[in-house]
Jmol script that loads the backbone (N, CA, C; Angstrom):
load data "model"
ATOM      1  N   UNK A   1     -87.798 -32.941  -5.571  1.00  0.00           N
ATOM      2  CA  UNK A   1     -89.058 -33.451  -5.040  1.00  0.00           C
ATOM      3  C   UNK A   1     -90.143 -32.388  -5.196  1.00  0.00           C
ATOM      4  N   UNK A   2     -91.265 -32.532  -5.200  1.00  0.00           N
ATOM      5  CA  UNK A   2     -92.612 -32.126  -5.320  1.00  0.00           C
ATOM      6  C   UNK A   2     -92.274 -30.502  -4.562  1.00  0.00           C
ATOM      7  N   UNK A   3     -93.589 -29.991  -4.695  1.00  0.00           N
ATOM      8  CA  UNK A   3     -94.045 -28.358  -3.761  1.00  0.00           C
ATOM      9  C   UNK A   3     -95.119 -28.686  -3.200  1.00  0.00           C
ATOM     10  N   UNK A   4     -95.687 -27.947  -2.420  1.00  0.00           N
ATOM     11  CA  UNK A   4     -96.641 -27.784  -2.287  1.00  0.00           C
ATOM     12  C   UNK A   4     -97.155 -26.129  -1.642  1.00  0.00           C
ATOM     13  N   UNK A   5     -98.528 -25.651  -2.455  1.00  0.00           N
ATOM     14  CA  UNK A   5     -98.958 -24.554  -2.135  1.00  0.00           C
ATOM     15  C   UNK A   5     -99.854 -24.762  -1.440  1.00  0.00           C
ATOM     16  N   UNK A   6    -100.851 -24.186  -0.073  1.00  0.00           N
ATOM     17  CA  UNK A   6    -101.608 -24.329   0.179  1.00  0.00           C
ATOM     18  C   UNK A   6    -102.616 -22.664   0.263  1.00  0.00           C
ATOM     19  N   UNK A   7    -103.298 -22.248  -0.476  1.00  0.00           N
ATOM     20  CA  UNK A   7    -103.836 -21.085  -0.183  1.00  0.00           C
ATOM     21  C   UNK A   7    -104.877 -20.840   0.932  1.00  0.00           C
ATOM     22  N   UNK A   8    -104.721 -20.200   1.804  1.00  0.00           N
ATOM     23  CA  UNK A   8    -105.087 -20.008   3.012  1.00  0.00           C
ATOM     24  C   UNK A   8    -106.756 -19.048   2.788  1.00  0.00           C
ATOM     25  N   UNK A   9    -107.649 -19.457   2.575  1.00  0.00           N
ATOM     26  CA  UNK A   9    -108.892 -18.437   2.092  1.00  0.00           C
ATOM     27  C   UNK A   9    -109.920 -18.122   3.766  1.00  0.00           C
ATOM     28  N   UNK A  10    -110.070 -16.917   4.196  1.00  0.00           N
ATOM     29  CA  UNK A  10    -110.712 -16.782   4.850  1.00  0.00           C
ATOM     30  C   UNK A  10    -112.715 -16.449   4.198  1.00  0.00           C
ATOM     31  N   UNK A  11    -113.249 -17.097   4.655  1.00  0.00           N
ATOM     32  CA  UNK A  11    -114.486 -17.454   4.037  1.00  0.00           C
ATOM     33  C   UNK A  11    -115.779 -17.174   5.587  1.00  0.00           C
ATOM     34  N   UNK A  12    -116.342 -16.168   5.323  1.00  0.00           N
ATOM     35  CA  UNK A  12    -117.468 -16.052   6.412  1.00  0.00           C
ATOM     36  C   UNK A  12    -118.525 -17.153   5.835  1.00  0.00           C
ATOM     37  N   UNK A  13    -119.241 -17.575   6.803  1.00  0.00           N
ATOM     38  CA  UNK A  13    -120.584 -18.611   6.825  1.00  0.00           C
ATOM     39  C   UNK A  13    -121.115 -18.453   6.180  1.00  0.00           C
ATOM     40  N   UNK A  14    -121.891 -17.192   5.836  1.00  0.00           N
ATOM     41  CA  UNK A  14    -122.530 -17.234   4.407  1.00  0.00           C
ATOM     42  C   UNK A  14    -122.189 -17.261   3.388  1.00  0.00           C
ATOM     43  N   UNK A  15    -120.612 -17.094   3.346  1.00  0.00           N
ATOM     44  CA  UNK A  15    -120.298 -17.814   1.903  1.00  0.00           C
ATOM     45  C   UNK A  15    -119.983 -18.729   1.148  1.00  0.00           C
ATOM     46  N   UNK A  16    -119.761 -19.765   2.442  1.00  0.00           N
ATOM     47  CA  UNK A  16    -119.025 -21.220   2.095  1.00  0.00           C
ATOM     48  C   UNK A  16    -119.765 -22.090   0.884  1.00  0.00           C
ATOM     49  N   UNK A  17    -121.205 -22.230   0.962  1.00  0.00           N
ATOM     50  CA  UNK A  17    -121.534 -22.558   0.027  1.00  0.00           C
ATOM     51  C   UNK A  17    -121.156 -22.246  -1.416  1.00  0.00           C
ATOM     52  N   UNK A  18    -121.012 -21.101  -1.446  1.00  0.00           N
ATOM     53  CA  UNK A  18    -120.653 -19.629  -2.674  1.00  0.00           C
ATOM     54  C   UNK A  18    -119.305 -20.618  -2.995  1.00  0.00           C
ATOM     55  N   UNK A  19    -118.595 -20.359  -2.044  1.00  0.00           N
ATOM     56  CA  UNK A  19    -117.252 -20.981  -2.383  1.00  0.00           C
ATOM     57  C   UNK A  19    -117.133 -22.527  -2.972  1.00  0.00           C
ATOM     58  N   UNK A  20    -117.843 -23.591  -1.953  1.00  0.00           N
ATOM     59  CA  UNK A  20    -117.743 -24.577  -2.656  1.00  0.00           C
ATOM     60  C   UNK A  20    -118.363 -25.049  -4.319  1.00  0.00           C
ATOM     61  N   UNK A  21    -119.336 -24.293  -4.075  1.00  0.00           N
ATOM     62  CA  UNK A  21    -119.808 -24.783  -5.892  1.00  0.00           C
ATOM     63  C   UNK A  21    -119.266 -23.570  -6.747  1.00  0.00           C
ATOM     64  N   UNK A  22    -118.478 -22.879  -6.348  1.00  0.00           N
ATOM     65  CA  UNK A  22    -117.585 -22.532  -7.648  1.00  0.00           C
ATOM     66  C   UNK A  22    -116.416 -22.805  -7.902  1.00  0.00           C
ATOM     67  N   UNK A  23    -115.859 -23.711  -6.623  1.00  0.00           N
ATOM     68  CA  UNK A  23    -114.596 -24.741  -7.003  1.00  0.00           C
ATOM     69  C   UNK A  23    -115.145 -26.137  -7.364  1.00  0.00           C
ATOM     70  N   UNK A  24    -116.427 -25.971  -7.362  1.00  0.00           N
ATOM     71  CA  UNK A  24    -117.143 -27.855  -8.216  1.00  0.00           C
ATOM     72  C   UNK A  24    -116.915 -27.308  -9.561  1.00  0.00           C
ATOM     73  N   UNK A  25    -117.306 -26.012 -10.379  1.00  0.00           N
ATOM     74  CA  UNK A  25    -117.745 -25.825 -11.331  1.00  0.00           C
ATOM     75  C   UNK A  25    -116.460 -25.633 -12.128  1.00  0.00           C
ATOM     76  N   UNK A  26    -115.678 -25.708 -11.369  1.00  0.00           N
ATOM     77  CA  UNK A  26    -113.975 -25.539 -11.978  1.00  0.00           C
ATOM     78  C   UNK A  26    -113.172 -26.655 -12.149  1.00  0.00           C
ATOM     79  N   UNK A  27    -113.840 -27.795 -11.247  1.00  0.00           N
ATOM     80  CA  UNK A  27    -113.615 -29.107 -11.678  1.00  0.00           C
ATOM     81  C   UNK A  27    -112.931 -29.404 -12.927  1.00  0.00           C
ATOM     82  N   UNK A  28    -111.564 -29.990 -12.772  1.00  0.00           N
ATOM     83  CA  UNK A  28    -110.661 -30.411 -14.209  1.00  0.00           C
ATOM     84  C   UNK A  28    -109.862 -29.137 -14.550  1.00  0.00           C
ATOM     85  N   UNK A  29    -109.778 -27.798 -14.366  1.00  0.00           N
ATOM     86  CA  UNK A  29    -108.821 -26.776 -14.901  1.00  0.00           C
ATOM     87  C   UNK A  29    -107.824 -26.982 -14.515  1.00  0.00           C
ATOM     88  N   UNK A  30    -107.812 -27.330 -13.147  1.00  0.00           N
ATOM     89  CA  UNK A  30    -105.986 -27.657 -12.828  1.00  0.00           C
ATOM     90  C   UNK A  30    -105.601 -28.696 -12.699  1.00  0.00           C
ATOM     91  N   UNK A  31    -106.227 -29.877 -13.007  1.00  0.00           N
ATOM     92  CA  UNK A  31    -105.910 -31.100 -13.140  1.00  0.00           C
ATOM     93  C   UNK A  31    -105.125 -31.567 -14.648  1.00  0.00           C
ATOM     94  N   UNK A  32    -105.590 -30.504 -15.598  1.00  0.00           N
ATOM     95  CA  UNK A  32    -104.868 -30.772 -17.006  1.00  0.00           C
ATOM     96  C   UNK A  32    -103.708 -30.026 -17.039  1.00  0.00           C
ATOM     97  N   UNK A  33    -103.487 -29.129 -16.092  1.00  0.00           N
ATOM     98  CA  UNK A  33    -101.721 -28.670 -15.775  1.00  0.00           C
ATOM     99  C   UNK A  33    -100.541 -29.385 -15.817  1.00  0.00           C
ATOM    100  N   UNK A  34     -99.718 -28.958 -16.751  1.00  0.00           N
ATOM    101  CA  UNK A  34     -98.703 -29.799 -16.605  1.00  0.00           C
ATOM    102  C   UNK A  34     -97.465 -29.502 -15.623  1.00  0.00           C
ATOM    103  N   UNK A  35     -97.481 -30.832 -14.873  1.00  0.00           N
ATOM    104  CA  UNK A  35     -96.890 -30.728 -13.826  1.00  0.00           C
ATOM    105  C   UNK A  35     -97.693 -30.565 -12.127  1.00  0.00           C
ATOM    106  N   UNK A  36     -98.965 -30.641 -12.457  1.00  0.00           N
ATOM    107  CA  UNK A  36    -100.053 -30.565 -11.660  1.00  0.00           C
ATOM    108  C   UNK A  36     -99.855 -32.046 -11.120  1.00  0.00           C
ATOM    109  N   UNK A  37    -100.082 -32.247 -10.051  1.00  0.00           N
ATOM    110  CA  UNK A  37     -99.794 -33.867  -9.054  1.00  0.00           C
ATOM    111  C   UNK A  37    -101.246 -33.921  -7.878  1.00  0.00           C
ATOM    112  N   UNK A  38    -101.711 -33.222  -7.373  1.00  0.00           N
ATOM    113  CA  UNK A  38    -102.837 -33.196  -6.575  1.00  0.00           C
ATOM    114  C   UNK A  38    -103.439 -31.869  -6.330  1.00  0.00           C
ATOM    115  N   UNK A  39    -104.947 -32.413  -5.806  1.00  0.00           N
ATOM    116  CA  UNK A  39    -106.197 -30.995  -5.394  1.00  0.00           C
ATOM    117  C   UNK A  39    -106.733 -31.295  -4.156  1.00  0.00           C
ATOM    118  N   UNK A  40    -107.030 -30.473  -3.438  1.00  0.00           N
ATOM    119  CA  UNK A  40    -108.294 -30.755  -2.120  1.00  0.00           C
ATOM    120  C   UNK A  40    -108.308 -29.729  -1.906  1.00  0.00           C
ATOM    121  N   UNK A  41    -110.075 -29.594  -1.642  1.00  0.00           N
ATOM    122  CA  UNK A  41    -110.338 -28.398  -1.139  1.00  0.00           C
ATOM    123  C   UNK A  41    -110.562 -28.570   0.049  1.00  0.00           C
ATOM    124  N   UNK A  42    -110.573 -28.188   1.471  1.00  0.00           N
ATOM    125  CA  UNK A  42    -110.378 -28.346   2.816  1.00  0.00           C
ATOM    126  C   UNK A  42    -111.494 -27.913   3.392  1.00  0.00           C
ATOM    127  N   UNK A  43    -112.848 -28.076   3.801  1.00  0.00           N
ATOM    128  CA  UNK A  43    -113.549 -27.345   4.773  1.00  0.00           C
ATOM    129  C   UNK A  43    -113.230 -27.459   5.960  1.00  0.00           C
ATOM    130  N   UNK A  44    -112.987 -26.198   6.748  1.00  0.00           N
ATOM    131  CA  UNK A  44    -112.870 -25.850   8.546  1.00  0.00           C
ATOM    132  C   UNK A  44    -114.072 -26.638   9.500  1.00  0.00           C
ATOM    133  N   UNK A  45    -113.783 -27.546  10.015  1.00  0.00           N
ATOM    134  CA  UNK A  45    -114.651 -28.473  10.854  1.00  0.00           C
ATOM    135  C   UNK A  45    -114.881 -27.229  12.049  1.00  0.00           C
ATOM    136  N   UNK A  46    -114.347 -26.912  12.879  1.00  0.00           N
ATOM    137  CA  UNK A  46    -114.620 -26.148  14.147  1.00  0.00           C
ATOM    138  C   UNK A  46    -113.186 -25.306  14.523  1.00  0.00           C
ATOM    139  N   UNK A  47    -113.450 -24.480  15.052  1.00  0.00           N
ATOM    140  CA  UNK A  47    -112.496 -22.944  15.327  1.00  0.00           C
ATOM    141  C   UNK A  47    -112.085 -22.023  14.444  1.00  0.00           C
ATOM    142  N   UNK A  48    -111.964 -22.268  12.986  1.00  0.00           N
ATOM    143  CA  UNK A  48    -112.098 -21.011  12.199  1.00  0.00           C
ATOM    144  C   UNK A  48    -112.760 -21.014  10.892  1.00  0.00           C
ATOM    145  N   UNK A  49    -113.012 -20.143  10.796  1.00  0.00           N
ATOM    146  CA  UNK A  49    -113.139 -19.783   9.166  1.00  0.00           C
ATOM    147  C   UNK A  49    -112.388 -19.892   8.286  1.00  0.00           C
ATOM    148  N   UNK A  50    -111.162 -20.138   8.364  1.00  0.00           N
ATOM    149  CA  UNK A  50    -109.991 -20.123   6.843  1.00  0.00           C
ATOM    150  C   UNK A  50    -110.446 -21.989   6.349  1.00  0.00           C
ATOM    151  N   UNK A  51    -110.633 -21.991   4.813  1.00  0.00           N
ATOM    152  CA  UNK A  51    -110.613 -22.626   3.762  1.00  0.00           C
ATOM    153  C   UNK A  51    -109.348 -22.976   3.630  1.00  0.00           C
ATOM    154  N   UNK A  52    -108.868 -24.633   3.364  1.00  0.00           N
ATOM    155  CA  UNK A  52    -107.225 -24.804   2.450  1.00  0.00           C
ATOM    156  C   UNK A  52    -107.684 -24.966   1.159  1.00  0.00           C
ATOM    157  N   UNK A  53    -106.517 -24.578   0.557  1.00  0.00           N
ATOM    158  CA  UNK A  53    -106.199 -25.341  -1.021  1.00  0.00           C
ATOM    159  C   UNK A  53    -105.370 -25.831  -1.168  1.00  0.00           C
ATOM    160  N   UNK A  54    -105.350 -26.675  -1.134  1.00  0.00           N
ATOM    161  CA  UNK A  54    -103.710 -27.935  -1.062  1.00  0.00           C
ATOM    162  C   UNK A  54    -103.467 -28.389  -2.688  1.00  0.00           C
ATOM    163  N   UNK A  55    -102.744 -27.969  -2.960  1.00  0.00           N
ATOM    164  CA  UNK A  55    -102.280 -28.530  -4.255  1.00  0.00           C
ATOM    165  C   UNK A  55    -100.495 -28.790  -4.336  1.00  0.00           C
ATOM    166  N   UNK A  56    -100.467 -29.681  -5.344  1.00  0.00           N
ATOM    167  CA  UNK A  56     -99.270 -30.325  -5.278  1.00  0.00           C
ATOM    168  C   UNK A  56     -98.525 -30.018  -6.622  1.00  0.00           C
ATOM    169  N   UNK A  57     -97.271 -30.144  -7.107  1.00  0.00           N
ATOM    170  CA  UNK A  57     -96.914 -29.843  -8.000  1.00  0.00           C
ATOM    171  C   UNK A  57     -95.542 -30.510  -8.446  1.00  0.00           C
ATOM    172  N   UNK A  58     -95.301 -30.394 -10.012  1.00  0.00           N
ATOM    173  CA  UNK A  58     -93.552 -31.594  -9.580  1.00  0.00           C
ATOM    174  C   UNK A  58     -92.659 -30.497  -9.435  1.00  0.00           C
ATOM    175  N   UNK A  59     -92.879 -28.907  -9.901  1.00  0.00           N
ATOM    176  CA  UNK A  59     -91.753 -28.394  -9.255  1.00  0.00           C
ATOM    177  C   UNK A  59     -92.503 -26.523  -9.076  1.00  0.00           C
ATOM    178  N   UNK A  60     -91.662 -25.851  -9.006  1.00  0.00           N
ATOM    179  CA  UNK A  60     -91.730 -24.420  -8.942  1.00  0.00           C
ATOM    180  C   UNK A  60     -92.873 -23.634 -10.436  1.00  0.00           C
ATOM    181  N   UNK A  61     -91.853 -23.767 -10.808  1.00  0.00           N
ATOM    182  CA  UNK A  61     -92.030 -23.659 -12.056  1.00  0.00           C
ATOM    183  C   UNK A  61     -93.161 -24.199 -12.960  1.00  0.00           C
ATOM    184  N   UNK A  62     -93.493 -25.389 -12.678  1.00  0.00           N
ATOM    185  CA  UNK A  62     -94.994 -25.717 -12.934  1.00  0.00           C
ATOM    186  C   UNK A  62     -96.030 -25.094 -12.418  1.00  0.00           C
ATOM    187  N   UNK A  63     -96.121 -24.599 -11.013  1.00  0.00           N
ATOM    188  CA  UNK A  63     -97.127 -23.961 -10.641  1.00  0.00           C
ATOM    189  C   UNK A  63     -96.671 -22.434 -10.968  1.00  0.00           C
ATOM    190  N   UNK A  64     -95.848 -21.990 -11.126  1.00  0.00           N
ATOM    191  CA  UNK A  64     -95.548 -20.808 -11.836  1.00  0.00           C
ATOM    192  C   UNK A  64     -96.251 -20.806 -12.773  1.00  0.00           C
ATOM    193  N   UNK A  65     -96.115 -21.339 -14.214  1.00  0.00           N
ATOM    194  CA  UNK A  65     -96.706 -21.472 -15.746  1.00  0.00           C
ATOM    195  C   UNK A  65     -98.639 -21.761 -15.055  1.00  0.00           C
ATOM    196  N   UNK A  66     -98.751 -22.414 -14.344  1.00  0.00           N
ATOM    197  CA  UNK A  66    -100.303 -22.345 -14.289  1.00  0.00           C
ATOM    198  C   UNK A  66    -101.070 -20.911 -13.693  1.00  0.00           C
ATOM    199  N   UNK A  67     -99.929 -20.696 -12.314  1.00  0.00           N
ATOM    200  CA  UNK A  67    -100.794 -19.097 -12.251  1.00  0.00           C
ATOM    201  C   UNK A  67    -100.728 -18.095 -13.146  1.00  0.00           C
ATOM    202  N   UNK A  68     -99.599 -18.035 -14.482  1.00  0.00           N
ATOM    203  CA  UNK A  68     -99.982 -17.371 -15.020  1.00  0.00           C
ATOM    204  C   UNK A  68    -100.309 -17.489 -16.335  1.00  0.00           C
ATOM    205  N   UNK A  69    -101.269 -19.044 -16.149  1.00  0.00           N
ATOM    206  CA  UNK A  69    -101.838 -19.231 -17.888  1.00  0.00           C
ATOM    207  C   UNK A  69    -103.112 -19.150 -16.958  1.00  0.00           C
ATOM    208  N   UNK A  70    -103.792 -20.628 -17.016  1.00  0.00           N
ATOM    209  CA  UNK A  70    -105.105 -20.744 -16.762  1.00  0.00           C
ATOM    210  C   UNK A  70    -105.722 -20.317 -15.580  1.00  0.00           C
ATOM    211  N   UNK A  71    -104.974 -20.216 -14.191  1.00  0.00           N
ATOM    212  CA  UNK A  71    -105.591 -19.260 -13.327  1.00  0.00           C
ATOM    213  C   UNK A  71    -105.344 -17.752 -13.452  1.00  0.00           C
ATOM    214  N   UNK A  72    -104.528 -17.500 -13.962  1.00  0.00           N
ATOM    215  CA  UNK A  72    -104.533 -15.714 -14.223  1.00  0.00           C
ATOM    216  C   UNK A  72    -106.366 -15.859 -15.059  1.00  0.00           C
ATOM    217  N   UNK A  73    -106.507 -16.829 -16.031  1.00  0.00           N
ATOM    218  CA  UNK A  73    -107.648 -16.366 -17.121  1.00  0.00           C
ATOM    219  C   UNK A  73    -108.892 -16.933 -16.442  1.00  0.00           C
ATOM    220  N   UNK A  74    -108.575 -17.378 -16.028  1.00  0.00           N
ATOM    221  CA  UNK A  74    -110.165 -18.372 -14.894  1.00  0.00           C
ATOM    222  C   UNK A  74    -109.800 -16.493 -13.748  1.00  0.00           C
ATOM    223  N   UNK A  75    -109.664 -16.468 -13.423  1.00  0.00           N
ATOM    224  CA  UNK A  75    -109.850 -15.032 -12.178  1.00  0.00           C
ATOM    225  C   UNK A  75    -110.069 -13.629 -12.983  1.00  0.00           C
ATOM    226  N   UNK A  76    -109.416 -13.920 -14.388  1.00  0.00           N
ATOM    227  CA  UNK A  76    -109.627 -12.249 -14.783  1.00  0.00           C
ATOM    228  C   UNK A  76    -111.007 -12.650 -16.433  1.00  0.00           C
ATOM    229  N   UNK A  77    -111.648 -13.774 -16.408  1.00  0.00           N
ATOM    230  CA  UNK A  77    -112.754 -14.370 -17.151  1.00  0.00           C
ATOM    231  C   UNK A  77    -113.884 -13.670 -16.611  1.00  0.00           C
ATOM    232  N   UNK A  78    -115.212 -13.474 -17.631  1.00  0.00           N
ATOM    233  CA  UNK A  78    -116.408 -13.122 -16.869  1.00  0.00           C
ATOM    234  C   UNK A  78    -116.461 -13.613 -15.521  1.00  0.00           C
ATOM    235  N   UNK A  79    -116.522 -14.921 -15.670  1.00  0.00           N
ATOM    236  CA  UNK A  79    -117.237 -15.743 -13.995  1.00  0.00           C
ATOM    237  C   UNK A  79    -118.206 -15.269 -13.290  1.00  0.00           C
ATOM    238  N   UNK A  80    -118.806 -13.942 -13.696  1.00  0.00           N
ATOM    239  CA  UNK A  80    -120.391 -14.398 -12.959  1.00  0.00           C
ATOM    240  C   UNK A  80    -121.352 -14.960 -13.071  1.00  0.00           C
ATOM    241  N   UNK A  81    -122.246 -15.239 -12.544  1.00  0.00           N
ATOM    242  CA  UNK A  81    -123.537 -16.292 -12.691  1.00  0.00           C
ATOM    243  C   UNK A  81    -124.163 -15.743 -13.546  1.00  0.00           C
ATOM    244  N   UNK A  82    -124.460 -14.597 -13.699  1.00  0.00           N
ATOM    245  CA  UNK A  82    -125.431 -14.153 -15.189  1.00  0.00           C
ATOM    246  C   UNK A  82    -124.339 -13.862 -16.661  1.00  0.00           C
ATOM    247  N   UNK A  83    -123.200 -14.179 -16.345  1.00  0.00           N
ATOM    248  CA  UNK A  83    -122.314 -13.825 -18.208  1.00  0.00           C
ATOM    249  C   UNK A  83    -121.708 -13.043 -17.713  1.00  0.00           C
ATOM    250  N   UNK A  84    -122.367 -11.757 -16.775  1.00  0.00           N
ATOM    251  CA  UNK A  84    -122.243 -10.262 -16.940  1.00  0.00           C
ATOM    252  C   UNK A  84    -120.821  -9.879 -16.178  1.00  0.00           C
ATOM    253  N   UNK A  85    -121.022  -9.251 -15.170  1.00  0.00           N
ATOM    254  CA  UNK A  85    -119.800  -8.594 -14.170  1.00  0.00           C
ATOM    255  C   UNK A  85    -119.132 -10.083 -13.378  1.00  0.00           C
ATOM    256  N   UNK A  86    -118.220 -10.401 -13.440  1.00  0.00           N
ATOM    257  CA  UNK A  86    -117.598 -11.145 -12.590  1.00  0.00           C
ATOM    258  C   UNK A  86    -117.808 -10.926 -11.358  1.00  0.00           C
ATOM    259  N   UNK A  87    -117.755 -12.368 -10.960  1.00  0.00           N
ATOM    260  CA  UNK A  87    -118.947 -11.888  -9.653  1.00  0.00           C
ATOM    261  C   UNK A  87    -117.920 -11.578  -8.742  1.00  0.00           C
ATOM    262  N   UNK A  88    -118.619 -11.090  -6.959  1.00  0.00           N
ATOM    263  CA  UNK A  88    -117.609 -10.946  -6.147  1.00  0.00           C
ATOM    264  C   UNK A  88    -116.949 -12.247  -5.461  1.00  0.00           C
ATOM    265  N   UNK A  89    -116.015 -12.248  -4.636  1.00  0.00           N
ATOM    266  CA  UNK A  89    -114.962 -13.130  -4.515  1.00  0.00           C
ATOM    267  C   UNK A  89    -115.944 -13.568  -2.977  1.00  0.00           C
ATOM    268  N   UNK A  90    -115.601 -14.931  -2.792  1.00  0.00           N
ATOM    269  CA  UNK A  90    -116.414 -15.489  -1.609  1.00  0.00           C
ATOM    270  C   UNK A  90    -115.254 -15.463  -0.246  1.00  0.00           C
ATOM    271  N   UNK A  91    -114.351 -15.188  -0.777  1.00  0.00           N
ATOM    272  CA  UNK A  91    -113.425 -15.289   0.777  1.00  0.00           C
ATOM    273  C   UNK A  91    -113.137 -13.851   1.133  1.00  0.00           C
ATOM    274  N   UNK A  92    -112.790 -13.156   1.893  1.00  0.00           N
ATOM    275  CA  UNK A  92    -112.566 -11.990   2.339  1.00  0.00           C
ATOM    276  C   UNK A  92    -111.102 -11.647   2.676  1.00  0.00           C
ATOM    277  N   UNK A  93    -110.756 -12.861   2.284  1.00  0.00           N
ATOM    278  CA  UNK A  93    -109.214 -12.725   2.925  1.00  0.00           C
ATOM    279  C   UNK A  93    -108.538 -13.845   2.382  1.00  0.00           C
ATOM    280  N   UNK A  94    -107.240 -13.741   1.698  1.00  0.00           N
ATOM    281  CA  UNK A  94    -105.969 -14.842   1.361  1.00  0.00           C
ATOM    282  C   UNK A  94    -104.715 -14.726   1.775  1.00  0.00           C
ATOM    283  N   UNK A  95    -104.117 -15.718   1.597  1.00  0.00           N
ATOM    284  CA  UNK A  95    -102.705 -16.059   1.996  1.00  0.00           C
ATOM    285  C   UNK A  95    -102.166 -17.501   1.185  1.00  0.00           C
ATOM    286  N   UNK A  96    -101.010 -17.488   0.630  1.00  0.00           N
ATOM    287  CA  UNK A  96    -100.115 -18.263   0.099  1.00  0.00           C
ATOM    288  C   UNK A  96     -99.126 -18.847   0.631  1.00  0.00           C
ATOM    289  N   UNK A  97     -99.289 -20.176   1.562  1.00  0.00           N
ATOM    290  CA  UNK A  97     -98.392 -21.062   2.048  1.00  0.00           C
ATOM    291  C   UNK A  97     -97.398 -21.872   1.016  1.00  0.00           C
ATOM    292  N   UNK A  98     -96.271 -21.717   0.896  1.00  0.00           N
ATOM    293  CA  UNK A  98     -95.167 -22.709   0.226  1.00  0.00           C
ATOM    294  C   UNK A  98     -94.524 -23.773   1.496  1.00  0.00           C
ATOM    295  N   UNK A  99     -94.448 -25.120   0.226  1.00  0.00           N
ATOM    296  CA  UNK A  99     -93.785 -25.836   1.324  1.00  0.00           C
ATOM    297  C   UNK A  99     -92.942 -26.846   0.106  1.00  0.00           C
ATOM    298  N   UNK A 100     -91.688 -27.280   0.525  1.00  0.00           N
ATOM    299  CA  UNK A 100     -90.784 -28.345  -0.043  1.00  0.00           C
ATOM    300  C   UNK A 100     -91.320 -29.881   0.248  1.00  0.00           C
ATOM    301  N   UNK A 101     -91.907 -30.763  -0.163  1.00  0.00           N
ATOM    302  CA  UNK A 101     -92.323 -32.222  -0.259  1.00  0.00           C
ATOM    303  C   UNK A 101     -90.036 -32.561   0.444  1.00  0.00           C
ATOM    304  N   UNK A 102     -90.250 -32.736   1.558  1.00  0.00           N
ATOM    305  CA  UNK A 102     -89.100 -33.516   2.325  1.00  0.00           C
ATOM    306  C   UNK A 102     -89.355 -34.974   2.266  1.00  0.00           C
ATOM    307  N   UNK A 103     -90.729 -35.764   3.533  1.00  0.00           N
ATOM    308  CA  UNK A 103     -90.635 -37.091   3.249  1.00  0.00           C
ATOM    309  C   UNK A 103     -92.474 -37.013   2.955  1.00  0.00           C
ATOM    310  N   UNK A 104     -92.270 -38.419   2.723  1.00  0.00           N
ATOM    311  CA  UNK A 104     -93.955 -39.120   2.027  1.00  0.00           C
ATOM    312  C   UNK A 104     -93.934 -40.135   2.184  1.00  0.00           C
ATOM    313  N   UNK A 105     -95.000 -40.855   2.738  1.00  0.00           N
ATOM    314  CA  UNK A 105     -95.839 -41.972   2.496  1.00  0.00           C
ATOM    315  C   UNK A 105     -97.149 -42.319   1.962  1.00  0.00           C
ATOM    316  N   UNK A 106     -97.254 -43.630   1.362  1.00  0.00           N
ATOM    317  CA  UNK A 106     -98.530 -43.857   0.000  1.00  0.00           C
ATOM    318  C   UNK A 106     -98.739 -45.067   1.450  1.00  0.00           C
ATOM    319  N   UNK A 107    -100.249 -45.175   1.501  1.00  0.00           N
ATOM    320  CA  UNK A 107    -100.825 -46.303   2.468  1.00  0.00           C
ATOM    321  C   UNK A 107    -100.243 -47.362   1.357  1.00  0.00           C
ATOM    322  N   UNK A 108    -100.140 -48.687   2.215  1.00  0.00           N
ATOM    323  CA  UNK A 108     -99.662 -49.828   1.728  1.00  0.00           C
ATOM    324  C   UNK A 108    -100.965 -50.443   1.251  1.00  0.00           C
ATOM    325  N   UNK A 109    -100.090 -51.283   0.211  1.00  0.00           N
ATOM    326  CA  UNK A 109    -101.257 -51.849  -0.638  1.00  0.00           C
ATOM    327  C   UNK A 109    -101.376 -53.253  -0.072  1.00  0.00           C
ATOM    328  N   UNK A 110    -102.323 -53.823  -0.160  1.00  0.00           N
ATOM    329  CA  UNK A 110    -103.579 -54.758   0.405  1.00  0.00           C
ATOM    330  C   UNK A 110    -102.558 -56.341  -0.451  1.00  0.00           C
ATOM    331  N   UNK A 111    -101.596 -56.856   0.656  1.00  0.00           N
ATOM    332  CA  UNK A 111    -101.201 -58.366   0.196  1.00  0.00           C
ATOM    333  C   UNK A 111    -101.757 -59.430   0.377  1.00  0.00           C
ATOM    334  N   UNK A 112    -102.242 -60.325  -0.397  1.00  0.00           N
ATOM    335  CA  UNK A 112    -102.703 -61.532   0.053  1.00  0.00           C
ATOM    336  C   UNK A 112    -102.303 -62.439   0.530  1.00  0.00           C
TER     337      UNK A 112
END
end "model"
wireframe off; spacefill off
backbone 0.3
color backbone group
């Protein structure tokens, strides 16, 4: 059955913006992963600052081969806003949650 990673990003107020439009602008890199199954990015409604990244995967090993193809090269790529120095990082703080997909449910579909 499935994985799931969730990266735990601690993000101060002035950077959230920072953060969200440079995971818009990344839109589709990990969606063409093979073995890639889901994305959400999580904003903190009230009591903290930590950001999720919930992503899904069909096994280990798939998200293995992606951190170290296209996110190793998307993090060690220019990526700053002018070409130049890669810019600085908007969270101040990470962490890497693993979890085993045990049970699941899909909402039921609409019978007539």
């Amino acid at each position: 059955m499935s994985i799931v990673k969730i990266n735990v990003l601690t993000v101060p107020p002035e950077q959230r913006e920072t953060l969200e439009k440079r995971f818009g602008a990344r839109a589709g890199l990990v969606e063409s992963s093979d073995g890639f199954e889901w994305f959400e990015l999580l904003r903190p409604v009230e009591g903290t600052d930590q950001y999720l990244v919930y992503t899904r995967w069909r096994d280990e090993e798939s998200f293995q081969a992606w951190m170290e193809g296209p996110m190793k090269a998307a993090h060690q790529g220019g990526g700053g806003e002018g070409g130049g120095e890669r810019a600085r990082p908007a969270a101040s703080g990470s962490q890497v949650w693993s979890f085993e997909v045990v049970q699941q449910a899909a909402p039921k579909s609409d019978q007539a």
